[in-house]
C-alpha positions as CSV (number, residue, x, y, z in Angstrom):
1,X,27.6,-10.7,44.7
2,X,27.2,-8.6,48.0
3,X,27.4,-10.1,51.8
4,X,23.9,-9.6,52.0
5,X,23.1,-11.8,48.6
6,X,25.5,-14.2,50.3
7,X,23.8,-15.1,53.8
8,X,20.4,-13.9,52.8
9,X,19.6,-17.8,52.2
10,X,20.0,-18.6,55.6
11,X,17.8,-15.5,56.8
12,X,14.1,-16.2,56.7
13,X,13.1,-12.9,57.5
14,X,14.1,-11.7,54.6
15,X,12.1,-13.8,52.5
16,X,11.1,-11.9,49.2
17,X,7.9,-11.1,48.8
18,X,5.8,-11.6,45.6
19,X,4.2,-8.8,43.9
20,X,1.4,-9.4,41.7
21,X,2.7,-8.4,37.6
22,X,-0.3,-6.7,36.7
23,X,-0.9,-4.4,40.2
24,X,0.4,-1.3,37.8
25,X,-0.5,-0.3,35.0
26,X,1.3,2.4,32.6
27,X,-0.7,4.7,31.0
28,X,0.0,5.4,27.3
29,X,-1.4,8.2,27.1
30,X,0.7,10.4,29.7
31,X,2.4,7.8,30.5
32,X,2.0,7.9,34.4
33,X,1.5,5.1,36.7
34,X,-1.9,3.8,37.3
35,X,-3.4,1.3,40.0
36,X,-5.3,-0.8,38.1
37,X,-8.1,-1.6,40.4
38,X,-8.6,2.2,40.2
39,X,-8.0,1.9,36.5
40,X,-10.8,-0.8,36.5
41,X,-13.0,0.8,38.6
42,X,-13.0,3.9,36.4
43,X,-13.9,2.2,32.8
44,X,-10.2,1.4,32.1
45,X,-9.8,5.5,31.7
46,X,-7.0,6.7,33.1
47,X,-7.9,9.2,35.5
48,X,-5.1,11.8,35.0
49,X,-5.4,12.3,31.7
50,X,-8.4,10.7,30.5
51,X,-6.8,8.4,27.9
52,X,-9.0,5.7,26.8
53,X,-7.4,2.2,27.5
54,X,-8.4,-0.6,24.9
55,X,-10.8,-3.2,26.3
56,X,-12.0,-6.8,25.5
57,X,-15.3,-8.0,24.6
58,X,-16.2,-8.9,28.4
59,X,-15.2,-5.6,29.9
60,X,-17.6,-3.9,27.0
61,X,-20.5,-6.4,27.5
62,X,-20.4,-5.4,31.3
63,X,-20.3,-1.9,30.8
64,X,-22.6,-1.6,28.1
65,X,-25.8,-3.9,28.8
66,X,-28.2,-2.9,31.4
67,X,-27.0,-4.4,35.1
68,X,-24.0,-6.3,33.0
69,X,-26.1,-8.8,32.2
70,X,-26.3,-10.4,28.7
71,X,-26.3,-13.7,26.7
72,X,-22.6,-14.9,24.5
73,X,-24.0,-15.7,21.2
74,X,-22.2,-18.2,19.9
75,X,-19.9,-17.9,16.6
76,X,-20.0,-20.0,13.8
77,X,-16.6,-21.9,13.4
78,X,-14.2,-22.1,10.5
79,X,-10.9,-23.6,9.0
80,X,-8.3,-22.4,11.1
81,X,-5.5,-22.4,8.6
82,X,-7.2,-22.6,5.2
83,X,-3.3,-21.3,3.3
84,X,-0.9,-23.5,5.7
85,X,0.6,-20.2,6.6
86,X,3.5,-20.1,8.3
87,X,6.0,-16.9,8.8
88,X,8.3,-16.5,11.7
89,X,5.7,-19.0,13.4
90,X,3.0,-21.6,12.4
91,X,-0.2,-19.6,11.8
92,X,-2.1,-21.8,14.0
93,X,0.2,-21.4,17.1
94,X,-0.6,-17.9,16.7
95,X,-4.3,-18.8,16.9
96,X,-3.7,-20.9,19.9
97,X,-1.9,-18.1,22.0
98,X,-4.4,-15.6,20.8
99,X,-7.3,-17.8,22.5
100,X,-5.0,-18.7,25.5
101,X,-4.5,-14.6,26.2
102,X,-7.9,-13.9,25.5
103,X,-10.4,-16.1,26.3
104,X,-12.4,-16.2,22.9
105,X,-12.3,-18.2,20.3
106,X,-11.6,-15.2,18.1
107,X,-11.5,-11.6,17.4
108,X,-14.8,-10.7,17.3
109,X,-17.7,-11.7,20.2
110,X,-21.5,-11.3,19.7
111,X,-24.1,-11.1,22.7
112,X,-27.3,-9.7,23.2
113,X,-28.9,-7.5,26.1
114,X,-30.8,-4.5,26.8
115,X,-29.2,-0.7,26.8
116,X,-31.0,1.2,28.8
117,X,-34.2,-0.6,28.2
118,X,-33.7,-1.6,24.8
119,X,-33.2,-4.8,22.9
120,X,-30.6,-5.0,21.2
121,X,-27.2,-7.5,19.4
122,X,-24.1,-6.2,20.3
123,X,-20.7,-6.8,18.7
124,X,-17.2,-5.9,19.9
125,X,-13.8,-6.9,18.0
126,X,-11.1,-7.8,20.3
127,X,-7.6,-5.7,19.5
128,X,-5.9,-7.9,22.0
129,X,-6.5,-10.9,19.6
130,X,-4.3,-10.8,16.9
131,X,-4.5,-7.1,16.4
132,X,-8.3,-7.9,16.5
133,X,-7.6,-8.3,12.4
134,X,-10.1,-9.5,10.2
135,X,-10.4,-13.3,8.9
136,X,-13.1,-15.5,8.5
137,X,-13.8,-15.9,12.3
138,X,-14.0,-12.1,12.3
139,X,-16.4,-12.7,9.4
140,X,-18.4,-15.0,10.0
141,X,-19.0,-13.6,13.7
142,X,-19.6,-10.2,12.4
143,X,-22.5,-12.0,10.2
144,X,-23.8,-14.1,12.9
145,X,-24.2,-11.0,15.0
146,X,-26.0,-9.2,12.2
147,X,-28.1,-11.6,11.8
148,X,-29.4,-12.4,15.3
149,X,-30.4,-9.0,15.5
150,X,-32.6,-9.3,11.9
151,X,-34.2,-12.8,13.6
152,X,-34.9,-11.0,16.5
153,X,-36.0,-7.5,14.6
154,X,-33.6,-5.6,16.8
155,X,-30.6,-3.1,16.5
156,X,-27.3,-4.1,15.6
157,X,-24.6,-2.1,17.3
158,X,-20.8,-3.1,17.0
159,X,-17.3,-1.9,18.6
160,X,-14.6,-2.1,15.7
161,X,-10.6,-2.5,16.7
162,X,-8.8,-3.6,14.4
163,X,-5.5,-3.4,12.3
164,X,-7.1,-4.3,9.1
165,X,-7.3,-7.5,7.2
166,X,-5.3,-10.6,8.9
167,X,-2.7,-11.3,6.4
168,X,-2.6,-14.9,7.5
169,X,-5.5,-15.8,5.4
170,X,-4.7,-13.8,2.4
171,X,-7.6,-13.5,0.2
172,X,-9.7,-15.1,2.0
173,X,-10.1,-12.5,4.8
174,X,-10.9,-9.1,2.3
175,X,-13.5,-11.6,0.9
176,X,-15.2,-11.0,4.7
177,X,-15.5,-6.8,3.4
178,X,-18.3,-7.3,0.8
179,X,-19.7,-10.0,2.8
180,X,-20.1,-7.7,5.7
181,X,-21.4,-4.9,3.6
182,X,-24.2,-6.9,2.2
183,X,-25.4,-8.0,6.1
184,X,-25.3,-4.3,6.5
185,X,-27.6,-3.3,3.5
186,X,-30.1,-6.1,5.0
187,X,-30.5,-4.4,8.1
188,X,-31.1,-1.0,6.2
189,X,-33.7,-3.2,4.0
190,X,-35.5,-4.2,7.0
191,X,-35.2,-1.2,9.0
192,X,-32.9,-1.9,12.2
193,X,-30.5,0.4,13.2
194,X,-27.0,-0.5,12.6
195,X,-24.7,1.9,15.1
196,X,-20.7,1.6,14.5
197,X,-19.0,2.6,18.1
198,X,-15.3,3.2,16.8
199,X,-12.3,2.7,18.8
200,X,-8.9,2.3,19.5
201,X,-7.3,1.8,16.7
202,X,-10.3,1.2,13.7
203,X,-8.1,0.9,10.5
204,X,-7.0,-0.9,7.1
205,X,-10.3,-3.3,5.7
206,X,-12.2,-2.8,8.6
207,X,-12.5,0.4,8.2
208,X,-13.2,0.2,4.4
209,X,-16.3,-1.7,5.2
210,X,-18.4,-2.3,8.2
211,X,-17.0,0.5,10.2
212,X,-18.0,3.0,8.1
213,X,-21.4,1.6,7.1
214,X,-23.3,2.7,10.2
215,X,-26.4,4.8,10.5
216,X,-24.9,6.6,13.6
217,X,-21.0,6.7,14.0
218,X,-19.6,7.1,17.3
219,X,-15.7,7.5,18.2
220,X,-14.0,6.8,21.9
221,X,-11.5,10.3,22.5
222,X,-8.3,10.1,21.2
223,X,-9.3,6.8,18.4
224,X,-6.9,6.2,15.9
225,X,-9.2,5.9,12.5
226,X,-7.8,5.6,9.2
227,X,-7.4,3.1,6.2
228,X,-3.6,3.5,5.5
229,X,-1.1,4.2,7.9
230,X,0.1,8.1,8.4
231,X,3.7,7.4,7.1
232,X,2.4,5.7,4.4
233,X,0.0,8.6,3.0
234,X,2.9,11.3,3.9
235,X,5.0,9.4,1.5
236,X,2.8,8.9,-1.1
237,X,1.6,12.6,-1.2
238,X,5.0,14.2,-0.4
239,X,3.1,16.2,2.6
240,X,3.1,16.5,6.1
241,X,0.0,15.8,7.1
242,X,-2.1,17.9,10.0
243,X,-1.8,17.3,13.8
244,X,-3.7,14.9,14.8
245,X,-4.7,13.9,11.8
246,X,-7.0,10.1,11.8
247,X,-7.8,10.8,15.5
248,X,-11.8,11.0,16.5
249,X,-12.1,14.5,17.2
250,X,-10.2,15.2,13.7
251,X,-12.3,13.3,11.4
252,X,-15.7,14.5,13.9
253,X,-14.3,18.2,12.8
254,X,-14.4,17.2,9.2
255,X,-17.5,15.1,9.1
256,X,-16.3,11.6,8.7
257,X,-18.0,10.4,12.5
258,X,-20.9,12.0,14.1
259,X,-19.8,12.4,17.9
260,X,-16.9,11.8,20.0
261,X,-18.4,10.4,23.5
262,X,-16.4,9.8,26.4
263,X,-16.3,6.0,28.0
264,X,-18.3,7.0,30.9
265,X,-21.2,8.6,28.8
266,X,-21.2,6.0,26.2
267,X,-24.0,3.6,27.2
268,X,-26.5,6.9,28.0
269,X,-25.6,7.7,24.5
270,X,-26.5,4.9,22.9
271,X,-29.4,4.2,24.8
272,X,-30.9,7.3,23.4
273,X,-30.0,6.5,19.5
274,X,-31.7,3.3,20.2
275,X,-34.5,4.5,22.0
276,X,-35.1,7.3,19.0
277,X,-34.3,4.9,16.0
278,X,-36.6,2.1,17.3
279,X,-39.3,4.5,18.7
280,X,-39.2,2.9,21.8
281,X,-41.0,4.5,24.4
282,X,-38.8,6.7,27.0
283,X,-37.2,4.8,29.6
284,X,-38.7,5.9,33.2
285,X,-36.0,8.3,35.2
């Protein structure tokens, strides 16, 4: 210990002073320093480098609906811990520090709004939750979302993030891919658009079902998209694989989404799908 440690006690000038934890943020993208109220202010994009920071359900709901105003939908509920699964710790403590870091009750968050004039049920899965994997919260949301929007006779558009099926719930949660896909064949039956906004990451079940069910696909820059995991398919098919490989603009070169559009562009993009797919009449400049 140093004289200064010593006597600083008895020196109230030198009271520490607190900084807040969260006035920095590091970018993991180029991995520079970021204040996040300009962070915030610019769409959670870093603004060096243009890496696309992952975002909750409330930050997309603001952004996305017309003034930031919308209505929470609520989500049906379900049994927490239907297996009495328990690994390094009880499946519902992991449930209960999920909701206390995020706010929601799960993964996935339904509200509905206007974009850019138009009615519509949005959906956004929340990666900060449990790796925003998919149970039967995430399943039974996703369906509650889907349909509001046939009640109402409006557009479904949904936000995936997601790590793939949430192994807590075994079975259970891949029963939530065909249960998805069949909500997603009833809005193509009755003719409302169903838009799938990918981002950061979109893989495993998730991506084997609702994700890749859209009418229009659109991916954030730099999305990670993929079923299996790149080591994973390298070792099963003795191959390197390509750079950049599962990334949006990759799989936009090769078909698999239909446009890559930037944070900041996002809501005039859909706006116009919406406004074409629903034939609803031009909103005035």
């Amino acid at each position: 210990m140093s004289w200064l440690e010593r006597i600083r006690p008895a020196l109230s000038f030198l009271t520490k002073k607190e900084t807040p934890d969260n006035l920095w943020t590091k970018c993991r993208g180029c991995g520079q320093m970021n204040f996040h109220r300009e962070l915030v202010d610019n769409m959670n994009v870093c603004p060096r480098c243009e890496f696309h920071e992952r975002i909750g359900p409330k930050e997309r709901f603001q952004q996305v609906f017309d003034g930031g105003k919308y209505q929470r939908l609520a989500t049906p509920s379900v049994t927490e811990d239907p297996l009495k699964f328990r690994d390094q710790k009880k499946y519902t403590d992991r449930i209960k520090a999920a909701r206390a870091a995020t706010g929601d009750p799960e993964a996935f968050a339904i509200a509905e709004g206007q974009i850019e004039g138009v009615s519509a049920v949005v959906g956004v899965q929340n990666f900060a939750y449990m790796g925003g994997s998919m149970g039967m919260g995430v399943g039974e949301a996703f369906i509650a979302g889907a349909e509001a929007a046939l009640d109402a006779r409006v557009p479904y558009v949904v936000f995936t993030a997601a790590g793939g099926a949430r192994m807590q719930e075994g079975l259970l949660s891949l029963m939530q891919m065909p249960r998805a896909t069949v909500l997603t064949s009833l809005l193509r039956e009755a003719g409302l658009p169903y838009i799938v906004v990918i981002t950061d990451p979109t893989t495993g079940g998730v991506t084997a079902s609702y994700a890749m069910l859209g009418d229009v696909h659109i991916a954030e820059p730099g999305a990670l998209i993929g079923f299996a995991g790149q080591r994973v398919i390298e070792q099963t098919i003795r191959e390197k694989l390509p750079e950049g490989f599962q990334r949006a603009e990759y799989l936009h070169e090769h078909g698999m989404v239909d446009m890559v559009v930037h944070r900041k562009q996002l809501k005039a993009q859909l706006g116009s799908l919406l406004g074409v797919l629903t034939n609803a009449p031009a909103k005035a400049a």
